[in-house]
C-alpha positions in Angstrom: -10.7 -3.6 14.0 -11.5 -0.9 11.3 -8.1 -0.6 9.7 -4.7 -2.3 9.3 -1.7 -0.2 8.5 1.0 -1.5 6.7 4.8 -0.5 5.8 8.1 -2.1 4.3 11.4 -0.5 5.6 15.1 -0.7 5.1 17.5 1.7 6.9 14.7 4.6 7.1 15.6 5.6 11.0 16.6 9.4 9.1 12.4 9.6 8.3 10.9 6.7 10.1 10.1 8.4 13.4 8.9 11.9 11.7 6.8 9.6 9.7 5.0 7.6 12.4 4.7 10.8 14.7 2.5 12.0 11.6 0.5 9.2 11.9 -0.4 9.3 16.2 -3.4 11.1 15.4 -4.8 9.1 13.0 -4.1 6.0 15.2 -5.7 7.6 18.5 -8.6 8.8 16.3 -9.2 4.4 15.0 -9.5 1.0 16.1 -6.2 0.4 13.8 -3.1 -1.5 14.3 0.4 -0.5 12.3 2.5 -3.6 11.2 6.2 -3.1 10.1 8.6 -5.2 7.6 11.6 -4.3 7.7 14.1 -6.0 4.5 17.5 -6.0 6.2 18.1 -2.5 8.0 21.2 -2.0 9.7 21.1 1.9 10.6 19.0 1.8 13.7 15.1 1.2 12.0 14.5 -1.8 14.1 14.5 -0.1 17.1 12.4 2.9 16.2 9.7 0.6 14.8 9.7 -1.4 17.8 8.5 1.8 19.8 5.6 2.8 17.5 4.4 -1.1 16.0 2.2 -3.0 16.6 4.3 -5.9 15.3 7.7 -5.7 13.8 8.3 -8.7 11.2 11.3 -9.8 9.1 11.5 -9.8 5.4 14.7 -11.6 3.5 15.1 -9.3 0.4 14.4 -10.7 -2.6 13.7 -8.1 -5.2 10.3 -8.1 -4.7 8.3 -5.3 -3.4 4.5 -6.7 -3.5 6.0 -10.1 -1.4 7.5 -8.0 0.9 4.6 -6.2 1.3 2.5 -9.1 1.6 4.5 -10.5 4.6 2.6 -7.6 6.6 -0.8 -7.8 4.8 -0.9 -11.5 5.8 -1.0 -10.4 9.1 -3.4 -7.8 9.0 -7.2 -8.1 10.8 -8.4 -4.9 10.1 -11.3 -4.5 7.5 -9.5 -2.1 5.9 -5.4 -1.6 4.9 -3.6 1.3 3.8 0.1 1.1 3.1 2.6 4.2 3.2 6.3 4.3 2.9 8.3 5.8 5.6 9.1 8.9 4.0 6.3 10.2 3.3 5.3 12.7 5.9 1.5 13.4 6.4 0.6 17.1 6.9 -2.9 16.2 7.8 -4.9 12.5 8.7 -8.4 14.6 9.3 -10.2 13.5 6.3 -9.0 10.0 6.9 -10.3 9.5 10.3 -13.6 11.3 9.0 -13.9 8.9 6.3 -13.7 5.7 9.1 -15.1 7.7 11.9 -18.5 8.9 9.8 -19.2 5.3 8.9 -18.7 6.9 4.5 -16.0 3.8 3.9 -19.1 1.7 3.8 -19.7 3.1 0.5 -16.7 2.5 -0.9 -14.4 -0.5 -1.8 -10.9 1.8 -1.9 -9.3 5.6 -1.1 -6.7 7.6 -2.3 -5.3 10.3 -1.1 -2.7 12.8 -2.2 1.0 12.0 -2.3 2.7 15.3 -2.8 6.3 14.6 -4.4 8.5 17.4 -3.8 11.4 18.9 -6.7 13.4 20.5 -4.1 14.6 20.3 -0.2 12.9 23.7 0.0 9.5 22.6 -0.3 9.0 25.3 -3.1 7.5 23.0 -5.7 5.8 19.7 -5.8 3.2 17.7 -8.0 0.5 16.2 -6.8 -0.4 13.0 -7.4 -4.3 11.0 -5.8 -2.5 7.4 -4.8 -4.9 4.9 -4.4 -3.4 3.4 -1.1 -6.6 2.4 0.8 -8.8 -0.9 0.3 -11.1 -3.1 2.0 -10.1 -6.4 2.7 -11.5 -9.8 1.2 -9.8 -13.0 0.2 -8.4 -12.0 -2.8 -6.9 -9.0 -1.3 -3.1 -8.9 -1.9 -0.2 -7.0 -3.4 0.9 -7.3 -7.0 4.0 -6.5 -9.4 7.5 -6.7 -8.0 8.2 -3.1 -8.1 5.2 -0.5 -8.8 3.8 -2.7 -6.3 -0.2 -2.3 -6.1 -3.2 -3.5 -3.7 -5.2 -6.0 -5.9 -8.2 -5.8 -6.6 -8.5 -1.9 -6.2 -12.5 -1.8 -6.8 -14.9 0.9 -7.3 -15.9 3.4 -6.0 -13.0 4.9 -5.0 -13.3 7.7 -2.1 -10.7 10.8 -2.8 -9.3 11.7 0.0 -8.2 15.4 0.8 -5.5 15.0 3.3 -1.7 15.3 2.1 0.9 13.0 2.3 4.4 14.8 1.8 7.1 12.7 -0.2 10.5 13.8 -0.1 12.3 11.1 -2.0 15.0 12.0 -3.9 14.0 15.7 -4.0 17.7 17.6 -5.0 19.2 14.2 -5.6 18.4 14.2 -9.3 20.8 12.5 -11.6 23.1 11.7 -8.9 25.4 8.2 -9.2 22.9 7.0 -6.0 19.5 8.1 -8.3 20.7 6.6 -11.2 21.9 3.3 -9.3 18.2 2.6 -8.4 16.4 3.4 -11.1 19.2 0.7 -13.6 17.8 -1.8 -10.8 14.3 -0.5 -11.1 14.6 -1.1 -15.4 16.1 -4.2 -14.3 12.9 -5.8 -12.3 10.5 -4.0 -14.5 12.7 -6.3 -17.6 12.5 -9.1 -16.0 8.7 -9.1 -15.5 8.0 -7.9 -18.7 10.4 -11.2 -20.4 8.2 -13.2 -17.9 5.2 -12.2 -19.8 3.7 -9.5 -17.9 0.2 -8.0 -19.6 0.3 -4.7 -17.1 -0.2 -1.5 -19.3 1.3 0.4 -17.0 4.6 -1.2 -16.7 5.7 0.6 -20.1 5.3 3.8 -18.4 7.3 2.7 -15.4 10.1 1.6 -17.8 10.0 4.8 -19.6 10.0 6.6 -16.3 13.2 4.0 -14.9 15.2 5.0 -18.0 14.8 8.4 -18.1 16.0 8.8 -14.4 18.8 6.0 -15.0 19.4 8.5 -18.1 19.2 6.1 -21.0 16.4 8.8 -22.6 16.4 5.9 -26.1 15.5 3.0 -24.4 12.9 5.4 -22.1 11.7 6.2 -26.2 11.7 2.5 -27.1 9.5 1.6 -24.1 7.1 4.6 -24.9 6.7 3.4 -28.5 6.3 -0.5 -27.3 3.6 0.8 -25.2 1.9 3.1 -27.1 1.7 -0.2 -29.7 0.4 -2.6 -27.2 -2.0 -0.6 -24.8 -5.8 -0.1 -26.2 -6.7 4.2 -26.9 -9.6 3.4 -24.1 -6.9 3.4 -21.7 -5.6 6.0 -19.9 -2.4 4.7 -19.5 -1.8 5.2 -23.5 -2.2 8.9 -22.9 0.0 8.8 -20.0 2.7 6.8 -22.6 2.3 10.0 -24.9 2.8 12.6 -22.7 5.9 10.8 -21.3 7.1 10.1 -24.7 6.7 14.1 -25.5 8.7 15.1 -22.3 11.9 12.9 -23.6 11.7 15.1 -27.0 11.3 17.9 -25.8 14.2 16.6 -23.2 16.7 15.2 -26.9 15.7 18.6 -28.7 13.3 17.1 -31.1 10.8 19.9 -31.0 9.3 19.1 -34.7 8.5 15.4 -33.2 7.4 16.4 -30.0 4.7 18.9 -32.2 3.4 16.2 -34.2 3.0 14.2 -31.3 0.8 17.2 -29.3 -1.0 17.1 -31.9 -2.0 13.3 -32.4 -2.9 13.4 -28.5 -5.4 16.3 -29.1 -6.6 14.3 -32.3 -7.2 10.7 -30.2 -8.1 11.8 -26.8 -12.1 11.8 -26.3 -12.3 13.3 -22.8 -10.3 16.3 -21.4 -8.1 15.3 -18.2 -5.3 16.4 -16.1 -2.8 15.1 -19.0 -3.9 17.8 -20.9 -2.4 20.5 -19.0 0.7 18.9 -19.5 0.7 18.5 -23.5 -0.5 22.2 -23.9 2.2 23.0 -21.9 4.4 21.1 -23.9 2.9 21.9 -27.3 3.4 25.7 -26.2 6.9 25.4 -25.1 7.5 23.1 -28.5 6.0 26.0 -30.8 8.0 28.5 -28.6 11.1 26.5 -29.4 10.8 26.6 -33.2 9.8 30.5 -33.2 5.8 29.9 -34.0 5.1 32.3 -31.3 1.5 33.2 -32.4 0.8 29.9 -31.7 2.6 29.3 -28.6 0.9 31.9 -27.2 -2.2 31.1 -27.9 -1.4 27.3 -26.2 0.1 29.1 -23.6 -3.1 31.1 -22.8 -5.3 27.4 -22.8 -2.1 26.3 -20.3 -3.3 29.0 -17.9 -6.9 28.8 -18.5 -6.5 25.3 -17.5 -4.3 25.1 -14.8 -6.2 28.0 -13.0 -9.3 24.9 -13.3 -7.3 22.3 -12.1 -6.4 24.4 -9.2 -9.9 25.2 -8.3 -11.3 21.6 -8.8 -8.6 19.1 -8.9 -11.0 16.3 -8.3 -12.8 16.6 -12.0 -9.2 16.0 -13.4 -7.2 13.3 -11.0 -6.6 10.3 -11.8 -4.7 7.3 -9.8 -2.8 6.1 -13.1 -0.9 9.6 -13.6 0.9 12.1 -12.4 0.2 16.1 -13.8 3.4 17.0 -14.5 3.4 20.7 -15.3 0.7 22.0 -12.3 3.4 23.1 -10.0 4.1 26.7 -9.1 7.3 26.8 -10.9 6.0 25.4 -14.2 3.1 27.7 -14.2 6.1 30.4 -13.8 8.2 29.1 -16.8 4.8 29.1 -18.8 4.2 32.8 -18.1 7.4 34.0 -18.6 7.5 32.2 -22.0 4.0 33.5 -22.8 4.8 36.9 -22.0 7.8 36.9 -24.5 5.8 35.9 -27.2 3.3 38.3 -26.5 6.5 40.8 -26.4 7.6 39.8 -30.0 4.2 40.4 -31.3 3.8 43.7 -29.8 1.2 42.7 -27.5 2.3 44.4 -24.3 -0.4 45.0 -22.1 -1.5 41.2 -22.2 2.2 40.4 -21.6 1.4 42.4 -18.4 -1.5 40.8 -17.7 -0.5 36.7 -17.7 2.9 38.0 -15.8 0.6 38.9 -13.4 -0.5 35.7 -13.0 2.5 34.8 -11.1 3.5 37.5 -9.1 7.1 38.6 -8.7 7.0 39.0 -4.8 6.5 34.9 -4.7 9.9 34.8 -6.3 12.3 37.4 -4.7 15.0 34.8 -3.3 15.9 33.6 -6.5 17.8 36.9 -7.7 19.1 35.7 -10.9 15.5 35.3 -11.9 14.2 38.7 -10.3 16.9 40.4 -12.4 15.5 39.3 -15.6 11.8 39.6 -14.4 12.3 43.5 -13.4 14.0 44.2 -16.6 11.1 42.7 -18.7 8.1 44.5 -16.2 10.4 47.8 -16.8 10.0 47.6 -20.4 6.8 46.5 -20.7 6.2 49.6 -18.5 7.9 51.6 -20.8 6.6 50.4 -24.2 2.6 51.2 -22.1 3.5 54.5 -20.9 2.6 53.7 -17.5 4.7 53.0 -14.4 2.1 53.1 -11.8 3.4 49.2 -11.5 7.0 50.5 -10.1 5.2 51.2 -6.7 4.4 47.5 -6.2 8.5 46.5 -7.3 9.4 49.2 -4.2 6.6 47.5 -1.9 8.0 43.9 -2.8 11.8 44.9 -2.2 10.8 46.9 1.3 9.2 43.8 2.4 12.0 41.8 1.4 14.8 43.9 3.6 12.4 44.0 6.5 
């Protein structure tokens, strides 16, 4: 058997049958098997994984992700094993079954491919994220960490993978008593193994990330600082600490810190990679912020330059240790709107034109409050250039709209 897949459920029968229809073609394509856990569901999930596994085992709860997982893996006699979580939805398995089918996984020792988390029930914006959740099995192969659980050893080379896995989560659930609830237990396991001794760099990240959604933004601070202390500048992750750390900042107001903080990331960091989108962005939204808009602008104008790269040839600036938090279609908005207000103040209106072209206004006509601001800066950018050849395209955009 080529490939064991593995999942851990509790009351998922809302996503669980969406998510294993997703996965039929994948598993008519393989020699594969799909093992369940479930951890105590009482909503129904039994019974839909009974119709779709393979096998169906029991898991007593225990605050402990990588065990639960590891009930499954035990059981696994594929070569290979990939786990997913039940609501994640895939759009695609092609390159999946290509990788297995064309005999290429015999190059490799792991996969990832991409997990695109979603802001908003609408599907309008998402990050995405290359999630190493593929490995070949040997004796050593098992899950690790309580929560942030992980396949260990994840070996190289790892094979990126282009097919899309579409994670809901808590898309339009953000900072609700339910959101906040799990994320105070998720700061509560990552505590606990951290007082145990843990010597994971990333699980500084993961605490920053818990308190910030549990909104406790000082101890998300503390946890940045303790990390940026403990985890060597050859790591990645001690970027990733930085940029966090800058988004809680910019989050309490502290602009002036958040600068100084752009700026030591740009003064430490030898190789360019996706977290540098996100600290130009920052560093341009900071300098916006505190009125230096010469400079935002010109940060603003690397933002684009480099998001437009990222967007042509992701796979030069993924990583599996970080998220890119500010390459989504609505930042990229924000970021041009912002630009083309500095570019305003200084009197430069035909580049303001120019980058607002980058995100065009017909993309955005639902959101009306928006579209009223957006028409009343194009209009006077059209006036202070003399030229409103660009009205036609407003008339174009609105007829298609009422169609």
């Amino acid at each position: 058997m080529i490939l064991s897949i593995g999942m851990i459920v509790k009351n998922e029968a809302k996503n669980l049958r969406k998510c294993l229809e997703a996965l039929a073609p994948l598993r008519n394509a393989l020699d594969c098997e799909l093992i369940i856990t479930d951890t105590g569901s009482t909503d129904g999930t039994i019974e839909i994984a009974k119709e779709y596994a393979d096998k169906v085992l029991h898991f007593d709860w225990c605050n402990d992700f990588a065990k639960a997982r590891n009930t499954g893996l035990k059981e696994a006699k594929g070569q290979w094993f990939m786990f997913i979580d039940a609501d994640e939805i895939f759009i695609s398995t092609d390159s999946i079954i290509n990788f297995f089918n064309s005999d290429e996984y015999k190059k490799y020792q792991s996969a990832a491919y991409v997990i695109r988390n979603y802001s908003a029930l609408d599907g309008e914006f998402y990050t995405d994220i290359h999630a190493a959740r593929l490995c070949k099995i040997n004796k050593d192969t098992r899950f690790v960490n309580p929560i942030h659980e992980s396949l260990f050893p994840m070996c190289e080379p790892i094979k990126y993978l282009s097919d899309v896995g579409e994670h809901y989560g808590y898309a339009g659930e953000a900072n609700s008593p339910a959101i906040i609830s799990k994320y105070k237990r998720n700061a509560d396991i990552l505590l606990k193994e951290l007082e145990q001794g843990s010597g994971r760099n990333l699980i500084y990240a993961q605490l920053c990330d818990a308190f910030i959604m549990a909104d406790d933004k000082k101890s998300a601070v503390r946890y940045c600082e303790m990390g940026l202390e403990k985890v060597s500048k050859n790591n990645i992750v001690y970027f990733a600490l930085m940029v966090k750390q800058i988004r809680i900042l910019d989050i309490m107001e502290r602009y002036y810190d958040a600068v100084k903080l752009c700026e030591r990331y740009f003064s430490e960091r030898k190789t360019v990679t996706g977290l540098d989108l996100d600290v130009t962005f920052y560093m341009a939204k900071m300098l916006y912020k505190t009125a230096d808009y010469e400079k935002s602008a010109e940060y603003y104008k690397s933002y684009a330059e480099l998001y437009q790269k990222i967007k042509t040839a992701p796979e030069k600036y993924v990583s599996v240790s970080f998220e890119i938090m500010t390459a989504d279609d609505f930042t990229f908005r924000t970021g041009m709107d912002s630009l083309s207000d500095c570019l305003i103040k200084l009197g430069n209106f035909a580049e303001a034109q120019k980058y607002l072209n980058l995100s065009p206004m017909k993309k955005w006509l639902k959101y009306t409050d928006y579209i009223k601001l957006r028409m009343e800066k194009e209009f006077r950018i059209m006036h202070e250039l003399a030229n409103y050849a660009k009205a036609v395209d407003f008339c174009s955009d609105n007829d298609s709209k009422n169609s």
